[in-house]
C-alpha positions in Angstrom: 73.1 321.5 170.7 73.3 324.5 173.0 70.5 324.7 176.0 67.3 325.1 174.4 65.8 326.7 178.0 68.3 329.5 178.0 68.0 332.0 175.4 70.4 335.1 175.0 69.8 337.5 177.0 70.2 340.6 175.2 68.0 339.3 172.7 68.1 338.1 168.6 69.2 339.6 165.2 66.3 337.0 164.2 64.1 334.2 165.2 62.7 331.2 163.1 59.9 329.7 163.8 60.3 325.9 162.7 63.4 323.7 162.6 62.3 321.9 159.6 64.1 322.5 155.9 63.3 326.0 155.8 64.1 326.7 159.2 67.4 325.3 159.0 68.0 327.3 155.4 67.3 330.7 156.9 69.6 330.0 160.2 72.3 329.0 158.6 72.3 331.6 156.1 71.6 334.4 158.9 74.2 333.1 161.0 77.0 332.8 157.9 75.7 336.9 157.4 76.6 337.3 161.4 73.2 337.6 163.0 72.5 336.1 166.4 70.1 333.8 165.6 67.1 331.7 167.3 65.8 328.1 165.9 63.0 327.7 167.4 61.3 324.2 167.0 58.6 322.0 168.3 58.8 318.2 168.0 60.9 316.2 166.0 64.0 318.4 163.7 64.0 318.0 160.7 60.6 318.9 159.4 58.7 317.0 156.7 61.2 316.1 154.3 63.4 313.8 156.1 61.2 312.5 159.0 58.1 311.2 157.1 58.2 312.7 153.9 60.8 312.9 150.9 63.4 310.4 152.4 60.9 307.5 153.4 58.8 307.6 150.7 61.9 307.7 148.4 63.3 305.1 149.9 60.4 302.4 149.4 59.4 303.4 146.1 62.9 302.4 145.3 62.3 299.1 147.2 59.5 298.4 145.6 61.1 298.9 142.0 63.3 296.2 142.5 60.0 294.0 142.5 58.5 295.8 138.8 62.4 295.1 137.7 62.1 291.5 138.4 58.7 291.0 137.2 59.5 293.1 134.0 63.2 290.8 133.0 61.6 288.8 130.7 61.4 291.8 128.2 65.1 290.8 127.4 64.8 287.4 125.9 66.7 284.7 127.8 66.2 286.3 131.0 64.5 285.1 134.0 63.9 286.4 137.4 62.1 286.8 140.5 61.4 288.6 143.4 58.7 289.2 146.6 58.4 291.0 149.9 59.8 288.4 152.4 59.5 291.1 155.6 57.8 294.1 154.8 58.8 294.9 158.9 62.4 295.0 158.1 62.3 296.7 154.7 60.3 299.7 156.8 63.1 299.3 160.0 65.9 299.9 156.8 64.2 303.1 155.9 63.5 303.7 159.6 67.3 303.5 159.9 68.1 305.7 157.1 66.0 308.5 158.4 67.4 309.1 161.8 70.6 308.8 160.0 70.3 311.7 157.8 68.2 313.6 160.3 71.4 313.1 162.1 73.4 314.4 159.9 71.6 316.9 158.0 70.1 318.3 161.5 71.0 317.1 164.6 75.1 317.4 164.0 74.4 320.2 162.2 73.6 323.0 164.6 76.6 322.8 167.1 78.7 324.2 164.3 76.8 327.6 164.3 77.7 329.0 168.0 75.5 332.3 166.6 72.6 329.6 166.3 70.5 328.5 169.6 67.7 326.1 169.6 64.9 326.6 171.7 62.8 324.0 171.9 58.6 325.4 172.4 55.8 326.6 171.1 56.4 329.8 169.5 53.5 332.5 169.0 52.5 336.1 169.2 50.8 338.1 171.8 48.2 340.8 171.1 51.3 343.4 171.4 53.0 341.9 168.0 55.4 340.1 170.5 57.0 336.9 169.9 56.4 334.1 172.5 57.9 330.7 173.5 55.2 328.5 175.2 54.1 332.1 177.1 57.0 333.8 177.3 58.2 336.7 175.6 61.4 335.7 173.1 63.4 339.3 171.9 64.4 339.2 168.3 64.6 342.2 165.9 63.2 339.9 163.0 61.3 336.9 162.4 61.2 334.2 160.2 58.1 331.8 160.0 59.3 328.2 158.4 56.5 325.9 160.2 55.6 324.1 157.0 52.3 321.8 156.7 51.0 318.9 157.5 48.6 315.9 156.0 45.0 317.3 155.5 41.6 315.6 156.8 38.8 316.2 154.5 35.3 316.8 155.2 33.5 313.3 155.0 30.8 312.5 157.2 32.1 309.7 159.2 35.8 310.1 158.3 36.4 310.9 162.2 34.9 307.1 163.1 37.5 305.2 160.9 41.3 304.9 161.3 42.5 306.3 158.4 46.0 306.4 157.2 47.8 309.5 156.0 51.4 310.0 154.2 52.6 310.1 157.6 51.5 306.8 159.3 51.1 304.8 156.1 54.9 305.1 155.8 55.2 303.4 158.9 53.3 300.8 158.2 55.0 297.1 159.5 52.4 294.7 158.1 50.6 295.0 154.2 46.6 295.3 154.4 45.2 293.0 152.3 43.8 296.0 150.2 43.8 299.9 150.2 41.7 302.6 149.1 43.8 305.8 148.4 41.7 309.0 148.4 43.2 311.3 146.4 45.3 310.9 143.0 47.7 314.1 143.4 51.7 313.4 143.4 51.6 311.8 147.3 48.5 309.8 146.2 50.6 308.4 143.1 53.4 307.8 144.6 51.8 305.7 147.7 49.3 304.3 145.3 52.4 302.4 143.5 54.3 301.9 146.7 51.4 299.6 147.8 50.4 297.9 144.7 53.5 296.8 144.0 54.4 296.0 147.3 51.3 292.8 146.9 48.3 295.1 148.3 45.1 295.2 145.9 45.0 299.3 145.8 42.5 301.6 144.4 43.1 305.1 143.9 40.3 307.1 144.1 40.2 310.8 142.4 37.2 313.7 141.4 39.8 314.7 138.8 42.2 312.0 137.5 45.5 311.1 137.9 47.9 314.0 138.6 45.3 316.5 137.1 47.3 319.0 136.7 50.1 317.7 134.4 49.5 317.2 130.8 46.6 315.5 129.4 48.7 313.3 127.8 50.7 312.8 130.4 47.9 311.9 132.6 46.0 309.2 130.6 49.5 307.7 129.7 50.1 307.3 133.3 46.5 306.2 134.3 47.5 303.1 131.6 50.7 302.6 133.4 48.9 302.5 136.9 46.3 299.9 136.0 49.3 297.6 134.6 50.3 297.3 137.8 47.4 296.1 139.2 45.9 299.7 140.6 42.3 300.6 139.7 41.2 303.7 138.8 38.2 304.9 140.7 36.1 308.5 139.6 33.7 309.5 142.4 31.7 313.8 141.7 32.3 313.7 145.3 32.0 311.8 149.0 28.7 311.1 150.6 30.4 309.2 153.4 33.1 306.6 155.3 32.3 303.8 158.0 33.8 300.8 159.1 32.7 298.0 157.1 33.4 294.1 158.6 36.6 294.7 159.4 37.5 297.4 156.8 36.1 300.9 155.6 33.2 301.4 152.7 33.6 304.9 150.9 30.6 306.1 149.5 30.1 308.6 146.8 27.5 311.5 146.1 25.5 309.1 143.2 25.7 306.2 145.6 28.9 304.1 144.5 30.7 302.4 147.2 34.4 301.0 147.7 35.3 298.8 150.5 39.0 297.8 151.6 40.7 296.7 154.6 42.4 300.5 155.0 41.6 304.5 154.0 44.5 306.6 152.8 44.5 310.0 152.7 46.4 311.9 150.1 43.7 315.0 149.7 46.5 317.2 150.0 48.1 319.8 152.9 47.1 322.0 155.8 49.4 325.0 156.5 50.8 325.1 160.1 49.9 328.9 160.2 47.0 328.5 163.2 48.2 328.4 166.3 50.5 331.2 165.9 48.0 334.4 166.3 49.2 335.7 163.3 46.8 338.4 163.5 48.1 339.6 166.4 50.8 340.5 164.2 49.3 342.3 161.6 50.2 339.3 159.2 47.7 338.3 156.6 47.0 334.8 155.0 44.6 333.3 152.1 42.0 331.6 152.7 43.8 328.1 152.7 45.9 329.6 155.8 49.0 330.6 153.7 50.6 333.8 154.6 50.5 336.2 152.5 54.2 337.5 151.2 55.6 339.8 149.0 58.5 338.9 145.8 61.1 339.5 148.4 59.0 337.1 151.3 58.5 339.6 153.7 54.7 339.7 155.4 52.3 342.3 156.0 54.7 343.0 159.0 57.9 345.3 158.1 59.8 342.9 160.7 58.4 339.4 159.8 58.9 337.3 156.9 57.5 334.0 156.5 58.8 330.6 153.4 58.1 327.5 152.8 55.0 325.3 152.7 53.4 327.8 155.2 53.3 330.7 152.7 51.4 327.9 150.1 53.7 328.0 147.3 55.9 325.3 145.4 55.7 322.8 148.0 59.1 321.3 147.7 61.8 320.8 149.9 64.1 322.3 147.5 62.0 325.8 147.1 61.0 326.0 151.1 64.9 326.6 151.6 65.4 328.6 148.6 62.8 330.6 149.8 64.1 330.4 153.4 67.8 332.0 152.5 66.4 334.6 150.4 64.4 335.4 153.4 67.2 335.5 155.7 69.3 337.4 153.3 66.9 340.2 153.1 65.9 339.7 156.7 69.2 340.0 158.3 71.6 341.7 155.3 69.4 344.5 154.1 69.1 342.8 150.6 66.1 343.0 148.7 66.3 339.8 146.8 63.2 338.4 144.6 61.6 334.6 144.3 61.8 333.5 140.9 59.8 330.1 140.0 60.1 330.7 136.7 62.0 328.0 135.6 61.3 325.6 138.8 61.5 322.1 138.8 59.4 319.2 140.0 59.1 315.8 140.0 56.7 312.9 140.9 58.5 309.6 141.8 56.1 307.8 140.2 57.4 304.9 137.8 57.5 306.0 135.1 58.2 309.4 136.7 56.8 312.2 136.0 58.8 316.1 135.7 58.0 319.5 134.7 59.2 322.8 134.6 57.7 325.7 133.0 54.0 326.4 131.6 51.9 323.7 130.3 49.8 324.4 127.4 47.4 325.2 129.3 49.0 327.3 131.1 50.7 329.0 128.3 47.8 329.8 126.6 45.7 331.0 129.1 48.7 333.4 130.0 48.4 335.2 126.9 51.1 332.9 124.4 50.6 331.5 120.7 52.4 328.4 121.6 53.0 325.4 119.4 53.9 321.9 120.8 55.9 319.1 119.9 55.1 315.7 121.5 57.4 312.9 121.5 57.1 309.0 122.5 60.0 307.6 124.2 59.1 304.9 121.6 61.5 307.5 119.3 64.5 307.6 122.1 67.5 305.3 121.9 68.1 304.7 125.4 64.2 304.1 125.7 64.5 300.9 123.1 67.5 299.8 124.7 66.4 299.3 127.9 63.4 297.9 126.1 61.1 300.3 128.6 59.7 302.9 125.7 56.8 303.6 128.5 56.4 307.7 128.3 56.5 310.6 126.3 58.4 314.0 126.1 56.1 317.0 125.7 57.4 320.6 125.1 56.1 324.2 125.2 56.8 326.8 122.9 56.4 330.1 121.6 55.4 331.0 118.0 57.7 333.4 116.2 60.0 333.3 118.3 60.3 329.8 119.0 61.2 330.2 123.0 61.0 327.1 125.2 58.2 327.9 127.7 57.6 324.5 129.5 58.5 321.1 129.3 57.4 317.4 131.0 58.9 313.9 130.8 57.2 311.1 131.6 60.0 308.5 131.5 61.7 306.2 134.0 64.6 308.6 134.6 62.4 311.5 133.6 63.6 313.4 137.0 67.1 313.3 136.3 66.3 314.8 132.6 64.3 317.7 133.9 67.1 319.8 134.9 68.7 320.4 131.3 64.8 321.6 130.1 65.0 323.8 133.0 68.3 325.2 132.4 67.4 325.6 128.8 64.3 327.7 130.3 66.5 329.7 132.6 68.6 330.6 129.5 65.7 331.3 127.3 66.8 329.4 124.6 65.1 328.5 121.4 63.9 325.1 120.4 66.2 325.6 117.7 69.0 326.4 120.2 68.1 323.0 122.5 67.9 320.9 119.1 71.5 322.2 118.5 72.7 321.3 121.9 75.3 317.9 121.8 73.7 315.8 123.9 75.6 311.8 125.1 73.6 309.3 123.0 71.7 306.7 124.5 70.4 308.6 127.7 67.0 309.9 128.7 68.0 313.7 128.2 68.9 312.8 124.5 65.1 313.1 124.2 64.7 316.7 125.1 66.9 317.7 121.9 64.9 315.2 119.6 61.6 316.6 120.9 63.2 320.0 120.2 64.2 319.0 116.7 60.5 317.1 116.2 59.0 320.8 116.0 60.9 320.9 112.5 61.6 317.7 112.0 60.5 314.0 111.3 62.6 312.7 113.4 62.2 308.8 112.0 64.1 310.4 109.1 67.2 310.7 111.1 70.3 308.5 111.8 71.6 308.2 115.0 72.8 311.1 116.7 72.1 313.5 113.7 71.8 316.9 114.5 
């Protein structure tokens, strides 16, 4: 890593402010296009994903599944087994481990290999001029890039400042189980953590104004809501919060018509604040929304001719996967002159919930309200092979479709391998194909994806009435 207090000189083809995922993205690809480039970072590198985000959370859901697994064996007859948390502390000092290695690798031993890349370690910001500043002091750089992503969001309960609450941050680093949890907040991190804990031994609640992941699928929803409360996680709906306090020990949430929850811990999954404060953006001439996101065009450039801005900070598609797709185009058009356009179209996502969760596309909803006569087809993994051969037939398949001409518009799986099935829908979107065309598609029997081309052939199609692997 090269002196992070001695920046060039004769100045910077770009600077990026934030050495997370999107940070990295646009250095590298500036650098690879031959700009001189600045990293500029404060804190930890690496950003969200791999410090306390993507790669920890991963990591113990998977822990924990090996728990449902056990406690689920005795759906194939003549099996038996069993499992428990022995030491919570060293399943937490495993993930621990496995961050700092990939952070390692992925960041760290990364940046010596791009001599046209400097880090400089600060606080970066603007002065009233426009200028871009490192704790104080002016930085030259013909462009910028802003990458400073987001961070865990502290809603506006009276009290909530008088109780040590837990975010998706600290909860992960958790070395002992509370006794019982109340997760505010029943979005994809609320989910996620909600399951994490439950099955971990913790009695959990997961508390919501609009349901469980409120804006997938209805159907997708309520199945999951069912799926929760087998696992031992009750469903709480509060109109809204009237207050938090310690309780005996604990916290009592209380709601707007008087209901009250007590547990030993508060989590917070209410969602994310944009890192965009702090940086006198308006010094710039750079505009945000009113959640803080900065405002940027199809080719991510800001309000400023010379500053773009991706990733979580802009308020869009908050994955790690689009904050460096969004990064590189960035830099491209930053550094290269090129004038290349975010497409989300046919994006991807995924909720590690178990089942998971994964969309891509419009949901009816969606589709409708944009304008489409859609028709759906809706199909229970009760009808998929590899679903009654694993004897785990808990989900559904739920396509999107045009009428007339029969184009795939959106698609979600909820399925215990739904997020490695997502991919073909969204290639399938990308491609614009047909239901017809996806129904046609030869697809390996008994795996998850087999679903996508019966759900595509249930449009037409009782699919009860066919033999296995008929097309």
């Amino acid at each position: 890593m090269k002196d992070c207090c001695s920046p060039r000189n004769e100045g910077y083809d770009l600077a990026v402010i934030g050495a997370g995922s999107a940070g990295f993205s646009a250095a590298i690809t500036a650098a690879e296009a031959g700009a001189r480039v600045a990293l500029i970072g404060a804190g930890t590198l690496g950003g969200t994903c791999v410090n306390v985000g993507c790669v920890p959370s991963k990591t113990l859901i998977r822990a924990v599944e090996t728990l449902h697994h056990a406690r689920a064996a005795d759906r194939f007859d003549g099996i038996e087994a069993k499992a428990r948390v022995s030491d919570w502390a060293a399943t937490v000092a495993q993930k621990q481990a496995l961050v700092e290695e990939l952070r390692g690798a992925k960041y760290v031993d990364v940046l010596p290999r791009y001599e046209a890349v400097d880090y400089i370690e600060g606080r970066a910001s603007f002065d009233e001029g426009g200028n871009l500043t490192v704790d104080g002091a002016l930085l030259k750089a013909s462009k910028v890039i802003i990458a400073t992503g987001s961070r865990p969001h502290l809603p506006a309960i009276p009290g909530i400042e008088g109780v040590a609450t837990l975010d998706s941050t600290t909860a992960l680093e958790l070395t002992a189980l509370p006794a019982s949890l109340l997760v505010l907040g029943a979005g994809y991190i609320g989910v996620e953590l909600a399951q994490i804990f439950a099955r971990a031994g913790v009695a959990v609640t997961l508390v919501s104004r609009r349901g469980v992941l409120p804006e997938a699928e209805p159907e997708v929803s309520a199945m999951l809501e069912g799926y929760l409360a087998e696992d031992g996680i009750t469903l709480a709906r509060f109109d809204g919060y009237e207050s938090v306090a310690p309780d005996a020990g604990g916290v009592r949430l209380t709601g707007t018509r008087g209901e009250e929850l007590r547990a030993e811990r508060l989590l917070l999954a209410t969602g994310r604040v944009l890192n965009s404060d702090g940086l006198n953006l308006a010094g710039a001439g750079i505009m945000t929304d009113a959640r803080g996101g900065i405002n940027v065009d199809a080719q991510m450039r800001t309000a400023n001719p010379r500053v773009w801005a991706a990733g979580d900070v802009t308020g869009r598609d908050q994955f790690v996967y689009m904050a460096a797709y969004g990064a590189k185009l960035a830099a491209k058009n930053a550094v290269a002159g090129e004038a290349r356009t975010y497409d989300n179209s046919a994006m991807p996502w995924v909720v590690f919930s178990d089942p998971q969760v994964a969309g891509v596309g419009l949901s009816e909803a969606q589709a409708r309200a944009a304008g489409h006569e859609v028709r759906t087809s809706v199909l229970p993994l009760s009808a998929v092979p590899r679903a009654l051969a694993a004897r785990d037939t808990r989900g559904l398949i739920k396509l999107v479709a045009e009428v007339g001409s029969k184009r795939l518009l959106g698609a979600q799986i909820l399925a215990p391998e739904g997020g490695d099935s997502i991919q073909t829908a969204a290639m399938a979107l990308r491609a614009g194909l047909t239901y017809d065309a996806l129904g046609d598609t030869i697809m390996p029997y008994l795996t998850t994806v087999e679903g996508l081309k019966l759900a595509a052939q249930t449009f037409e199609k009782d699919v009860a009435a066919l033999s296995c692997c008929a097309g």
